[in-house]
VOBA-416508 format. One record per residue (C-alpha): residue in one letter; x negated, y, z. Coordinates in steps of 0.2 Angstrom, whole numbers, plus 2048, in hexadecimal, padded with zeros to 3 digits. Example, Ala and Ser with C-alpha at 12.3 -4.5 7.8 and 13.67 -1.06 7.14 Angstrom:
2
A7C27EA827;S7BC7FB824;
//
This chain:
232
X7AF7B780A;X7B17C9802;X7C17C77F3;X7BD7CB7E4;X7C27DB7DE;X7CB7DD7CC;X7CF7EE7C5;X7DC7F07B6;X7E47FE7AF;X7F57FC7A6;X8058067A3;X8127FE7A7;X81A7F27B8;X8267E47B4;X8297E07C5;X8397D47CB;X8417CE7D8;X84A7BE7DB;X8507B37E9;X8417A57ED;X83C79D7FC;X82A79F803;X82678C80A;X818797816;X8267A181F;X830794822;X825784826;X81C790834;X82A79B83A;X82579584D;X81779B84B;X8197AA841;X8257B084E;X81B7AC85E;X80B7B6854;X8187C5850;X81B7C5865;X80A7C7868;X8077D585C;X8177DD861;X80F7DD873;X8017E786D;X80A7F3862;X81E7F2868;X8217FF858;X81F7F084C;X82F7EC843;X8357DA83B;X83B7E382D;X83E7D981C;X8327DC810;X82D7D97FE;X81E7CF7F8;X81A7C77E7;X8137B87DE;X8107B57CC;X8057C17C5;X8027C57B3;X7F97D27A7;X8007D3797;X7FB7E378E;X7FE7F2794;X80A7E97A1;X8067E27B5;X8167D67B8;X8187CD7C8;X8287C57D2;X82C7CA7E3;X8377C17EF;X83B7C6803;X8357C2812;X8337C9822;X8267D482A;X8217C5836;X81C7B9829;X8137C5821;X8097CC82E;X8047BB833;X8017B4820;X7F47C4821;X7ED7C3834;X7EA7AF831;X7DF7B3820;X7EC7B1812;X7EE7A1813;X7FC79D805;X7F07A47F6;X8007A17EA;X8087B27EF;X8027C47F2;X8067D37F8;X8097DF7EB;X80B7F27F0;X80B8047E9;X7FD8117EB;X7FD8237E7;X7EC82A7E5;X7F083B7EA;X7E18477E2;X7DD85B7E5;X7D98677D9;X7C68687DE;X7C68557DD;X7C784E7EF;X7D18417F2;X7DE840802;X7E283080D;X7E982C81C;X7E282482D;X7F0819832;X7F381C842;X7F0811853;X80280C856;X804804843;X7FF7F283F;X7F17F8834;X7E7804841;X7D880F83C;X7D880982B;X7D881881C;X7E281880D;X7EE81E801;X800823804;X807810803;X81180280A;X8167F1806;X8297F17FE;X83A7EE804;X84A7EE802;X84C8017FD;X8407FD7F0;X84D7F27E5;X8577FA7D6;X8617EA7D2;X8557DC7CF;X8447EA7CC;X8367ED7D8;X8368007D7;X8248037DA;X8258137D5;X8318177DF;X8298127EE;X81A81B7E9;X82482D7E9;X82D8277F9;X81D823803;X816832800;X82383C803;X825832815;X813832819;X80B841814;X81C84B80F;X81884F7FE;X82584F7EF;X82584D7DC;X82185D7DA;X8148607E4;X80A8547D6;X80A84C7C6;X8098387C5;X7FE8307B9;X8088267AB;X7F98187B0;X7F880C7BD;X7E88057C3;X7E97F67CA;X7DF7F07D8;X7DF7DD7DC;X7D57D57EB;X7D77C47EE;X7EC7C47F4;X7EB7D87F4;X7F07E07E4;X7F27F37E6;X7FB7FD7DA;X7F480C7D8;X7FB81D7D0;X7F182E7D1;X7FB83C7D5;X7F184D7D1;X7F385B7DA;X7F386E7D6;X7EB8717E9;X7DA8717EE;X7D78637FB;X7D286D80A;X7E5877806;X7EE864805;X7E685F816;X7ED86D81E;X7FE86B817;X80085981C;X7F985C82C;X805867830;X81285D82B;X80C84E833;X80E85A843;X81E85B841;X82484983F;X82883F84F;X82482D847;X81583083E;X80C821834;X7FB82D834;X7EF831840;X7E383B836;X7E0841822;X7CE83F819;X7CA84880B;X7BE83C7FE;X7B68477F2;X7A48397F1;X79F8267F3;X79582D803;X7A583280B;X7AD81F80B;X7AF81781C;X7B0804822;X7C1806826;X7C580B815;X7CA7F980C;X7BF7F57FE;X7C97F57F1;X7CD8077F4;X7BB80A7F5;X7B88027E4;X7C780D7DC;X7C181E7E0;X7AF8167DC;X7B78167CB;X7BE8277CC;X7B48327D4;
//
């Protein structure tokens, strides 16, 4: 069954961290740890790192607000391979929309080595630990330094919408932030191919420029679809 996609605007993130303990993590660790062996065989790179994921969700005027606790890579990766199974939390991640001065929009193909292979999308990642300033989720924060990492862009190089728009999709909620560019997109590619060369751990296997509907792709997630649907 395909979620259902919901698309909201607002302008503000109230998003907080707090020690809690997911009952999924814990009451399948066995087999959490023997499906992160498996996929470990397939793809050594993949790291057990700890990450952040949230529950709670709430829209109050102009505000998305949420609380996140941690967990580790394992239990998320197979809270997501086995179909999301625990529908009380989510994961809840930062986007930045990066958009060229002749309108294109750029994104990434992770590459074959990652645990999301082949698909298309934003400069993104789930949150962890470098994301916390005190008890706060810095989304934006890892919206800059995502960008920066995958595609090797900095502030500068764009100007961040004061929006977000937030994209939820059954236990996916994307926020998403455009960042406009003064470049044209063909110039943009070139640039962040040729600092994708230059990196010896590269996330990327490839960058597409999205300047229609008719240039989506079935590895592009729907709810990415159905934002630039919305924008372009």
């Amino acid at each position: 069954m395909t979620a259902e996609l919901v698309l909201r605007s607002v302008k503000k993130l109230d998003l907080v961290f707090s020690e809690w303990q997911w009952l999924f993590a814990h009451e399948h660790r066995n087999k959490i740890d023997a499906h992160f062996a498996e996929a470990r065989r397939a793809k050594p790179e993949i790291f057990n790192g700890q990450i952040l994921m949230a529950r709670d969700p709430v829209f109050a005027g102009d505000t998305f607000s949420a609380r996140y606790f941690q967990t580790d890579f394992a239990s998320f990766l197979a809270w997501r391979d086995w179909g999301f199974p625990d529908a009380s939390v989510f994961n809840g991640f930062g986007m930045g929309a990066l958009r060229t001065s002749d309108g294109a929009f750029v994104l990434g193909e992770m590459g074959q080595h990652t645990a999301n292979a082949g698909k298309i999308y934003f400069p993104a990642g789930t949150p962890d630990l470098n994301d916390l300033r005190g008890d706060t989720v810095d989304i934006p924060g890892s919206v800059t330094r995502e960008t920066e990492e995958e595609v090797g862009l900095m502030p500068d190089d764009y100007c961040a919408a004061d929006q977000w728009d937030i994209v939820q999709a059954g236990s996916l909620t994307a926020m998403i932030r455009m960042l406009d560019l003064a470049v044209s997109g063909d110039a943009v590619r070139a640039r962040i191919e040729a600092n994708l060369a230059t990196q010896d751990d590269r996330e990327l296997s490839a960058i597409h420029l999205v300047r229609s509907p008719s240039d989506f792709t079935e590895t592009m997630p729907a709810y990415i679809r159905a934002f630039l649907a919305a924008k372009l």
